[in-house]
N, C-alpha and C positions, 0 to 999 in steps of 0.2 A: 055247381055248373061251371063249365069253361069259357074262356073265353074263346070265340071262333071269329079266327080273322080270315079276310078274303085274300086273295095275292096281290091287290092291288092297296091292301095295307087300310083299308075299312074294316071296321068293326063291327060286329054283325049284333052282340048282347053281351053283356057281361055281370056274373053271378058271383058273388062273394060274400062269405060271412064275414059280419062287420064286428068290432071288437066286444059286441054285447053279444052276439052269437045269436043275430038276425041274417036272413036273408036280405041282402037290397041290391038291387036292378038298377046298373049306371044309364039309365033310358039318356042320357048325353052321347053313348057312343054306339045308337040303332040306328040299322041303315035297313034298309028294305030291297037291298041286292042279295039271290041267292047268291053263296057261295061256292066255288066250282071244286079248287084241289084245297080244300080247308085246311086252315092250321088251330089244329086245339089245345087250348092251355086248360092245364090242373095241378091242382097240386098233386104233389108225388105220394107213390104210396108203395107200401109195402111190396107188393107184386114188380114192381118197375127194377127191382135192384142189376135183372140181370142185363137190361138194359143201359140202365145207369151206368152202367160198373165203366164196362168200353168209351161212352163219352167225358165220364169224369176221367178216365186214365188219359184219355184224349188230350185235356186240356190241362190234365198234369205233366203231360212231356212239351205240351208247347209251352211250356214255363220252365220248360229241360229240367223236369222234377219227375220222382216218383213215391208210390206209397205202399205200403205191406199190405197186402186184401184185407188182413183184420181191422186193418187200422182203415181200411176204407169202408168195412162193413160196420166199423163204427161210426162213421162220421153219417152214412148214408140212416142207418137205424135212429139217429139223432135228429136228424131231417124229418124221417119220415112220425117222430115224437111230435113234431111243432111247436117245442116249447121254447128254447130261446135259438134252435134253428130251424131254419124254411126253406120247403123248395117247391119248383114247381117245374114240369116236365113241359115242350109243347109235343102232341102230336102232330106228324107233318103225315096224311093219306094213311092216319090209324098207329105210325111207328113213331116210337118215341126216340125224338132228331132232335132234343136242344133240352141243357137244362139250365136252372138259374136257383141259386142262395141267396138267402139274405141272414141278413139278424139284425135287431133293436138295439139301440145302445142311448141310454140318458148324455145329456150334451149338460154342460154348465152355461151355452149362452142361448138358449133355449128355455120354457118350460117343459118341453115335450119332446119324446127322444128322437132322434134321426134315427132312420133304417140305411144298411150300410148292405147294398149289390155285392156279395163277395164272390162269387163266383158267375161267369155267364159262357156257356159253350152250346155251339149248337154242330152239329156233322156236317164236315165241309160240302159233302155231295149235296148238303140240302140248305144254304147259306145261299143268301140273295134273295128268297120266297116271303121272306118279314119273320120270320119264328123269330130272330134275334129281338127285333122289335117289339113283337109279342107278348113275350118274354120279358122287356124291361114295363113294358107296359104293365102285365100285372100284378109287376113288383108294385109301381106306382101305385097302381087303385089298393093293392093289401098293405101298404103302409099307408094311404089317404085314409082308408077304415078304418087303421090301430091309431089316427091322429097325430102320424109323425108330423114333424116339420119338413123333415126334408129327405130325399132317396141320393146319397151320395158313393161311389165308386170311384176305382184305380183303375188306370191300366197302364199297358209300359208306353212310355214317349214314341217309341218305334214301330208299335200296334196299328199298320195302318188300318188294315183291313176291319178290326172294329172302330177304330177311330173315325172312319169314315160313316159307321153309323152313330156311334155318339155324340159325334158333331151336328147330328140332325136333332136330336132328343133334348140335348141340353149344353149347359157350357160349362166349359174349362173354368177352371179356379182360378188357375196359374200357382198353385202351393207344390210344394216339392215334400215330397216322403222320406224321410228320415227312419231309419230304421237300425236299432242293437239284435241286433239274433246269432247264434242262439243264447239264451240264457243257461 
């Protein structure tokens, strides 16, 4: 089941299988406000790709990157596996307007692995309505389920326009990413 937020960024229910592959109901985020222009989250599924495709290219040139379709119907086919990758689509009025990645990774200063946000794009026409929000949101509750320690993510220092929401969500580290590529 989805999660369905309101536009004023209330939670209406949220349904998730938890890492024994139960059903559990986060009754922490029901609100008893219909919802007017709903925003619904799910994970992604096989049928979405043709949707997908335009938003992930989206948010590969705003990284002034691109990708071969094979190699994007690969990554999206990998997704839609959910074995050590995850996505999940929001609908914004039925059309799928945002998506977001993740994957698990074991830490050393941890017993338990962090989940690691690696992707998050939603379509500019539909940005500001909470989908982004959404979106990290239930990344949150599907790593609380898998019993990460913690949901960590990048973005570039000059990102305002998400940074302006990630500044609501959570906080800066202040760690700087160091990166050798390509190999």
């Amino acid at each position: 089941m989805p999660v369905v937020e309101e536009p004023q960024g209330r939670v209406r229910c949220v349904h998730w299988p938890a890492g024994n592959g139960r059903i559990r109901h986060h009754s922490r985020m029901t609100t008893t406000t219909p919802p007017t222009s709903a925003i619904a989250i799910r994970p992604i599924q096989a049928g979405d790709y043709e949707a997908w495709l335009p938003l992930w290219n989206g948010y590969l040139a705003f990284y002034g990157t691109a990708m071969p379709e094979a190699d994007a119907r690969h990554t999206f086919d990998r997704l839609c596996a959910g074995e050590r990758l995850h996505g999940f689509v929001a609908e914004v009025g039925g059309t799928v307007s945002g998506i977001v990645h993740c994957l698990f990774h074991p830490s050393t200063w941890t017993p338990t692995d962090y989940c690691y946000l690696q992707d998050l794009y939603v379509d500019p026409a539909c940005r500001g309505a909470g989908a982004g929000r959404a979106l990290i949101r239930a990344v949150v509750d599907f790593a609380r389920d898998r019993d990460a320690n913690r949901v960590i993510w990048l973005t570039n220092e000059d990102n305002a326009t998400a940074r302006a929401l990630y500044d609501t969500v959570a906080r800066t580290t202040g760690l700087i990413q160091y990166r050798i590529s390509p190999l």
